[in-house]
N, CA, C and O atoms as CSV, one atom per row, in Angstrom:
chain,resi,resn,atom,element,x,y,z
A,1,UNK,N,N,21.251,-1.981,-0.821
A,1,UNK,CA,C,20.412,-3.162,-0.858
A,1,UNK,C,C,19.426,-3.157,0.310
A,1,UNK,O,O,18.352,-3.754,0.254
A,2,UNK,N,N,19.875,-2.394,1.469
A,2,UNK,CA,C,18.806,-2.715,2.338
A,2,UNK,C,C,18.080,-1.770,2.270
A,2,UNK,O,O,16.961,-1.958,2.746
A,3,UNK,N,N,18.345,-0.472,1.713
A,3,UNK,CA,C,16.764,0.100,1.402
A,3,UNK,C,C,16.004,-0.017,0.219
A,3,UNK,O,O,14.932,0.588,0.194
A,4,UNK,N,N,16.308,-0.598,-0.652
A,4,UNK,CA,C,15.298,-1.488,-1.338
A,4,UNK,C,C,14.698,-2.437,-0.708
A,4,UNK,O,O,13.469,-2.483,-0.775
A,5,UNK,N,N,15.480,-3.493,0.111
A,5,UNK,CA,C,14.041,-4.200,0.869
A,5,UNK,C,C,13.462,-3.317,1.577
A,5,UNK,O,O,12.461,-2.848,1.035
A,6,UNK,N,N,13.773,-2.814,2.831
A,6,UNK,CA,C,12.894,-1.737,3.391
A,6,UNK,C,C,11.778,-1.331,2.649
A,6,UNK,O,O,10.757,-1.377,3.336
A,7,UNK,N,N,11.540,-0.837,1.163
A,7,UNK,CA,C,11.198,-0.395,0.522
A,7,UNK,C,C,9.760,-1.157,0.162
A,7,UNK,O,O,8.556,-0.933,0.281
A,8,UNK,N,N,10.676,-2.237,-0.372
A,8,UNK,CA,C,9.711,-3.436,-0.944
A,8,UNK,C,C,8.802,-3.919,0.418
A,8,UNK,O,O,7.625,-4.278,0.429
A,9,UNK,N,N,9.727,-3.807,1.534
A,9,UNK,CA,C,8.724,-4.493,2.851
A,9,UNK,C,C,7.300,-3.135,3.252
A,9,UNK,O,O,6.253,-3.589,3.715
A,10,UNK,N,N,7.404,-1.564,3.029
A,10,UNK,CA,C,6.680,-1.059,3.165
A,10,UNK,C,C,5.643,-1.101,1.807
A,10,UNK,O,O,4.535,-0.564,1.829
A,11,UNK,N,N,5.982,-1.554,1.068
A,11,UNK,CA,C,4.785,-1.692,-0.091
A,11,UNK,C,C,3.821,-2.701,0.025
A,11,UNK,O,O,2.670,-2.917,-0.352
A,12,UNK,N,N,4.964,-3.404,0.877
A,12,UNK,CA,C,3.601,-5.144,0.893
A,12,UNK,C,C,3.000,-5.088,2.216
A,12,UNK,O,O,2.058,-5.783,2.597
A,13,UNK,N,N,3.808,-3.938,3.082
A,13,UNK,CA,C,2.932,-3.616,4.217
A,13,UNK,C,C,1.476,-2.956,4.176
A,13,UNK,O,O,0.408,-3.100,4.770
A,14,UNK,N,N,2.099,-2.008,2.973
A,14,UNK,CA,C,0.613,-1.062,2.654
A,14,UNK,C,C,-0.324,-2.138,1.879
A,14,UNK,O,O,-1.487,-2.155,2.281
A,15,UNK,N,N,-0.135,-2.662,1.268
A,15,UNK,CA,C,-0.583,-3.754,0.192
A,15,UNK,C,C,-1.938,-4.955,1.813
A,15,UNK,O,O,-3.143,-5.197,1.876
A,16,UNK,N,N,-0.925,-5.234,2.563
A,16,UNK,CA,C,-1.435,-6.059,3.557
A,16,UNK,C,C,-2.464,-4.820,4.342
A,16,UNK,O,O,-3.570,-5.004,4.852
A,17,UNK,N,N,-2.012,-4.074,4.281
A,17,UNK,CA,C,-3.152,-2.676,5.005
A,17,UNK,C,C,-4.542,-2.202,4.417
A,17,UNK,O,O,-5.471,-1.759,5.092
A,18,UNK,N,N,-4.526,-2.396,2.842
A,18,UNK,CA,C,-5.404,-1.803,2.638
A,18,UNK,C,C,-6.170,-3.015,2.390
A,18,UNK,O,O,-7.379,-2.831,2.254
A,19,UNK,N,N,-5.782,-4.115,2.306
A,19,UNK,CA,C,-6.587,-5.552,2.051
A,19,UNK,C,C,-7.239,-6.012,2.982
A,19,UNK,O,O,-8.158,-6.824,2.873
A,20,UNK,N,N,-6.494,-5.157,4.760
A,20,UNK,CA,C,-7.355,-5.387,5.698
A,20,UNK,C,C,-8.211,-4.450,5.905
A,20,UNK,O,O,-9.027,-4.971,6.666
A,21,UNK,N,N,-8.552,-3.341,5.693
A,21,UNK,CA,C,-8.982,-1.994,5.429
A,21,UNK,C,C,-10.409,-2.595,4.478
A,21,UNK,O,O,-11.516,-2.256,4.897
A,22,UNK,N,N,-10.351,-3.279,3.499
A,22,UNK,CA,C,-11.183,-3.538,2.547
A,22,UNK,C,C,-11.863,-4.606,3.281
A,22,UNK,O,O,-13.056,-4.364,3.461
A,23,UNK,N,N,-11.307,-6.095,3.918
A,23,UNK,CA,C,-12.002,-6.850,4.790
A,23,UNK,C,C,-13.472,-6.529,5.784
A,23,UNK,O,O,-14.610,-6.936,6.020
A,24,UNK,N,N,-12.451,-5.469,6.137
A,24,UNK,CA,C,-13.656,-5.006,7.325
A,24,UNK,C,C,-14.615,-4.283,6.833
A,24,UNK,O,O,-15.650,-4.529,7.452
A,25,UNK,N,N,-14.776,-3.479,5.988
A,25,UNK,CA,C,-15.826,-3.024,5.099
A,25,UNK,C,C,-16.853,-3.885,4.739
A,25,UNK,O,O,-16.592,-4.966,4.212
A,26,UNK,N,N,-18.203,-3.464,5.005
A,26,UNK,CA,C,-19.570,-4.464,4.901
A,26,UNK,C,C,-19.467,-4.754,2.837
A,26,UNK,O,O,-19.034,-4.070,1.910
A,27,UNK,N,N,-19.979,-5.810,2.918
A,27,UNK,CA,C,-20.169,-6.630,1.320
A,27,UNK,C,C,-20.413,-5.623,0.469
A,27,UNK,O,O,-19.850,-5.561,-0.624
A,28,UNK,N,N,-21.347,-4.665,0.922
A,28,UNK,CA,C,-22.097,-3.822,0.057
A,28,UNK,C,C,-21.128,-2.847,-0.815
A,28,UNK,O,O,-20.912,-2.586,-1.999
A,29,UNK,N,N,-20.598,-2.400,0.694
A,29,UNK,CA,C,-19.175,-1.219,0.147
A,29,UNK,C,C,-18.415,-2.001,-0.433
A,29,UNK,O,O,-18.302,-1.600,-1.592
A,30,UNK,N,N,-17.735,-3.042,-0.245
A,30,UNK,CA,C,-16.810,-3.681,-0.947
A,30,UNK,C,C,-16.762,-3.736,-2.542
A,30,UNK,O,O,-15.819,-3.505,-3.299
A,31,UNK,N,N,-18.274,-4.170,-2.854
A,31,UNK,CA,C,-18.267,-4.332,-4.302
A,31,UNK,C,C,-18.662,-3.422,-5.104
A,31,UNK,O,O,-18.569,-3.455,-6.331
A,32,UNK,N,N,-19.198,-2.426,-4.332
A,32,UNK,CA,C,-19.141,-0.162,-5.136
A,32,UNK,C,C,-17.747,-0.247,-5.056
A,32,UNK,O,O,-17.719,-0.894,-6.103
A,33,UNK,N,N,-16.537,-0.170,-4.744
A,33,UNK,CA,C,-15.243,0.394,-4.945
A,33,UNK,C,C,-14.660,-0.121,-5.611
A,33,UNK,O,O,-14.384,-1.245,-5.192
A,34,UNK,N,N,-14.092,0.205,-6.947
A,34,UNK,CA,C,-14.044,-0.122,-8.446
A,34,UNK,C,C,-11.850,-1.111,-7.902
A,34,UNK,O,O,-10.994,-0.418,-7.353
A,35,UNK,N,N,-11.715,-1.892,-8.093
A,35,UNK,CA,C,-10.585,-2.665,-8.270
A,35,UNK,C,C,-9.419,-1.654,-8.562
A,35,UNK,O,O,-8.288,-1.807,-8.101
A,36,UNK,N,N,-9.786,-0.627,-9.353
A,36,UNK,CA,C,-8.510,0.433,-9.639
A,36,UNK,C,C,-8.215,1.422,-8.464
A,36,UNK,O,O,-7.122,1.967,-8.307
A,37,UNK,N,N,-9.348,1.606,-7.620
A,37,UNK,CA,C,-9.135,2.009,-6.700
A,37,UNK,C,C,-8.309,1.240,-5.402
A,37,UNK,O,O,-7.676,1.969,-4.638
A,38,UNK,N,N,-8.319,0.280,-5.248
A,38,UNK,CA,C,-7.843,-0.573,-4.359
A,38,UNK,C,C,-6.328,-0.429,-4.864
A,38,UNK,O,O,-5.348,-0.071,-4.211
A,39,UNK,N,N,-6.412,-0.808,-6.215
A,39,UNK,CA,C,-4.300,-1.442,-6.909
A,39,UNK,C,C,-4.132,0.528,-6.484
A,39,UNK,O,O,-3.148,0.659,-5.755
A,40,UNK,N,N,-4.841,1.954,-6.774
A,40,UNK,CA,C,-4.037,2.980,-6.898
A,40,UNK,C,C,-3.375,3.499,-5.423
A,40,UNK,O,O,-2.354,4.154,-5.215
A,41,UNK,N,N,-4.655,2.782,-4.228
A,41,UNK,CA,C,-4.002,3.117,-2.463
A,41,UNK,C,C,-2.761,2.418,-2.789
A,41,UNK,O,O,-1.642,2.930,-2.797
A,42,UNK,N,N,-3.133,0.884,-3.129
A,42,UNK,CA,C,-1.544,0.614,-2.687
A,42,UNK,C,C,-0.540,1.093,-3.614
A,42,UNK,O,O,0.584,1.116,-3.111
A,43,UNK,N,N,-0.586,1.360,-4.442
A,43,UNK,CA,C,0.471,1.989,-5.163
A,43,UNK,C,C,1.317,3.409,-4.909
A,43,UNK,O,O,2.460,3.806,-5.135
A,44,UNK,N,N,0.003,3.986,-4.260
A,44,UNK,CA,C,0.507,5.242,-3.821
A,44,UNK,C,C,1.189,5.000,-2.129
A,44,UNK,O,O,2.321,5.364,-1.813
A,45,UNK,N,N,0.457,4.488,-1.431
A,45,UNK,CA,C,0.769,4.177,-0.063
A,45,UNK,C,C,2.414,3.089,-0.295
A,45,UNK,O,O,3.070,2.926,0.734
A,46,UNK,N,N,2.744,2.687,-1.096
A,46,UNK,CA,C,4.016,2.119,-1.482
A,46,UNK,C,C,5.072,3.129,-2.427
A,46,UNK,O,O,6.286,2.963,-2.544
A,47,UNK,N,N,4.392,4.019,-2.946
A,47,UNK,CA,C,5.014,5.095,-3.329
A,47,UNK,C,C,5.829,5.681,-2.102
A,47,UNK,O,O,7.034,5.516,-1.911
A,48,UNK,N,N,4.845,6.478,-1.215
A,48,UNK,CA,C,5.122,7.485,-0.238
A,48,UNK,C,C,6.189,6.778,0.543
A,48,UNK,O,O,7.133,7.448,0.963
A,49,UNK,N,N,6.135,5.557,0.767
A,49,UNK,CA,C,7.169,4.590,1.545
A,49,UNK,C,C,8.445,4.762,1.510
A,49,UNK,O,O,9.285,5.068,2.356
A,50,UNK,N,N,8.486,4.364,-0.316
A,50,UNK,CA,C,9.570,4.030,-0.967
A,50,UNK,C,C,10.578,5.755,-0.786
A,50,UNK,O,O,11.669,6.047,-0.297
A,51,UNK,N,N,9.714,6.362,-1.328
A,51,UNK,CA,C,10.385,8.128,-1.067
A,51,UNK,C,C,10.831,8.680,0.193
A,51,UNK,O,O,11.686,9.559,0.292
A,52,UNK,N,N,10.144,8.063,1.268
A,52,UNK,CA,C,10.743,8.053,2.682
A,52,UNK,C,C,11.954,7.251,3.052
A,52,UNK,O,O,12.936,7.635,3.688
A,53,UNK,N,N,11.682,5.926,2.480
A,53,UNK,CA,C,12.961,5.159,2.804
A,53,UNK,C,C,14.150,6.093,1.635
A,53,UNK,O,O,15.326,6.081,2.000
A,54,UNK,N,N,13.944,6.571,0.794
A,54,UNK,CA,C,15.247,6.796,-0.315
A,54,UNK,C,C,15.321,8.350,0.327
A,54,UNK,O,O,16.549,8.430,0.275
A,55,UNK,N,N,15.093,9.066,0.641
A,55,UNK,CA,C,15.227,10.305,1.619
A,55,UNK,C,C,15.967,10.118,2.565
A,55,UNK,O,O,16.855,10.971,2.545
A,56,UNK,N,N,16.109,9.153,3.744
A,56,UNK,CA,C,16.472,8.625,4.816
A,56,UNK,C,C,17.919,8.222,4.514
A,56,UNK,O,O,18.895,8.522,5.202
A,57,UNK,N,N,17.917,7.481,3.359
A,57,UNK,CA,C,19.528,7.168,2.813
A,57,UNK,C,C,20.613,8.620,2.541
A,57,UNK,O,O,21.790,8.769,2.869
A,58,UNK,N,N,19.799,9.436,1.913
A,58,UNK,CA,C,20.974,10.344,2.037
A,58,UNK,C,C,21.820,10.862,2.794
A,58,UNK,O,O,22.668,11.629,2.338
């Protein structure tokens, strides 16, 4: 159970990372970078997490 939260807490970390990542980016860039790109960082950056935390358990 606790490396599923672990898990879940590095996804919403990456999730909170790339939303600040996107913030700071001027208006212009913001609205060229297509929405699927944004959901696939965090998905992957919550991927790589999750495989680190379930590695670590063994």
């Amino acid at each position: 159970m606790d490396t599923l939260l672990r898990a879940l807490g590095r996804a919403a970390l990456a999730f909170l990372l790339v939303l600040g990542v996107m913030a700071l980016l001027p208006a212009a860039v913001r609205e060229a970078v297509p929405e699927g790109v944004i959901g696939g960082a965090v998905l992957v950056l919550g991927g790589v997490g999750a495989r680190r935390a379930v590695r670590r358990a063994r």
